[in-house]
N, C-alpha and C positions, 0 to 999 in steps of 0.2 A: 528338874527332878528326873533322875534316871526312868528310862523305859524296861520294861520288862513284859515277855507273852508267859504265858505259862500253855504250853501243849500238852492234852490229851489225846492218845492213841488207845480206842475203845472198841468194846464189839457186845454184840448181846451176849448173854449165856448160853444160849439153846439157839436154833431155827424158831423152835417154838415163841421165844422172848422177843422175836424182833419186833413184833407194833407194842410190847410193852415196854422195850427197851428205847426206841423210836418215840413213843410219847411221854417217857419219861424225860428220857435224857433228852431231846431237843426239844419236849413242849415246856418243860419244867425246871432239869436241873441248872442249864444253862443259863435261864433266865435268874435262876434261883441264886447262883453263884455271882453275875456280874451284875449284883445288885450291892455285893460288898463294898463298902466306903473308897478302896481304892482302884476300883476295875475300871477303865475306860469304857472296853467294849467287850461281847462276848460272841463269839459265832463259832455255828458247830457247820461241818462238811461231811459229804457221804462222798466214798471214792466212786468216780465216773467212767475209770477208766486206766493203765496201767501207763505209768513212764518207761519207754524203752521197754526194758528186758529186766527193770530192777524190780526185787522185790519189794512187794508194798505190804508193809505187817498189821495194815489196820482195814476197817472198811470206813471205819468214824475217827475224827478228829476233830478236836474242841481248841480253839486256838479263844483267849483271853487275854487283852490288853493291860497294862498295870502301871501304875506309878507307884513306884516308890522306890528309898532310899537304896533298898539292898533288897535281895529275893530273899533272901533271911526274914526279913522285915513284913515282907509281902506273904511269905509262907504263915509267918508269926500273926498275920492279921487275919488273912484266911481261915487259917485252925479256929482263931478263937470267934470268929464271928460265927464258922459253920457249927460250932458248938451253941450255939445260941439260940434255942427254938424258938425265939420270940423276936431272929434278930429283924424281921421285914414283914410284912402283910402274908405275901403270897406263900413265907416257910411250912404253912400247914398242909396246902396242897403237897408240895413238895413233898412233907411228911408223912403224908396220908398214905400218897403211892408207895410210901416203900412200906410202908405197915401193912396196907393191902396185900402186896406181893409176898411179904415177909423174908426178902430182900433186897438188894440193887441188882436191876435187872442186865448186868453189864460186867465185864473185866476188862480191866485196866491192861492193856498190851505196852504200854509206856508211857513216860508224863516226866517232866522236866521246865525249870525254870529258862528262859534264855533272854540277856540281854540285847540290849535293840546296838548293832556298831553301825548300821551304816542305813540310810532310808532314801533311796533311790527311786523316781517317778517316771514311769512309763509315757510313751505318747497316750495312751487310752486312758491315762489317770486326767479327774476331771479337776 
């Protein structure tokens, strides 16, 4: 079965949003999402520090594991699960936060499907 990550490049909305955007989206949405029938894995990153001299347009990224056929496929399962308020236990939570706030505490700076071409192991890979 084809691999696929699907990336998010995210940020709070405010200064002020940061621990509600920080416990939303890595205590909740995160988990919320790679609960979907076909996510492998789901881990989120906070930037630590600058590569070289490049611009880095996020301070959060959300990197998600995926099998399936096509990222068609995989977008096409994702829509209709996250439409699903009943689809898992934990979606209420989830829910609840953004009701509380009475919005997503976050924008989207970029997000794209990418398949997996080549998977190559470090000496530090265990």
């Amino acid at each position: 079965m084809p691999q696929f990550m699907l990336i998010g490049l995210c940020e709070p909305t405010s200064d002020d949003d940061v621990a509600n955007f920080e416990r939303w989206f890595v205590d909740e949405h995160i988990e919320d999402t790679t609960n979907c029938p076909i996510f492998v894995r789901g881990r989120v990153f906070k930037l630590d520090g600058p590569h070289l001299e490049i611009e880095t347009p996020s301070q959060y990224m959300s990197v998600y594991e995926v099998e399936a056929e096509s990222y068609d496929e995989a977008e096409r399962i994702l829509n209709e699960w996250q439409a699903d308020p009943d689809a898992w236990a934990g979606r209420a939570k989830h829910l609840a936060t953004r009701e509380r706030l009475g919005r997503m505490p976050m924008r989207v700076r970029g997000s794209g499907w990418y398949r997996l071409l080549g998977d190559h192991q470090g000496p530090a890979s265990p």
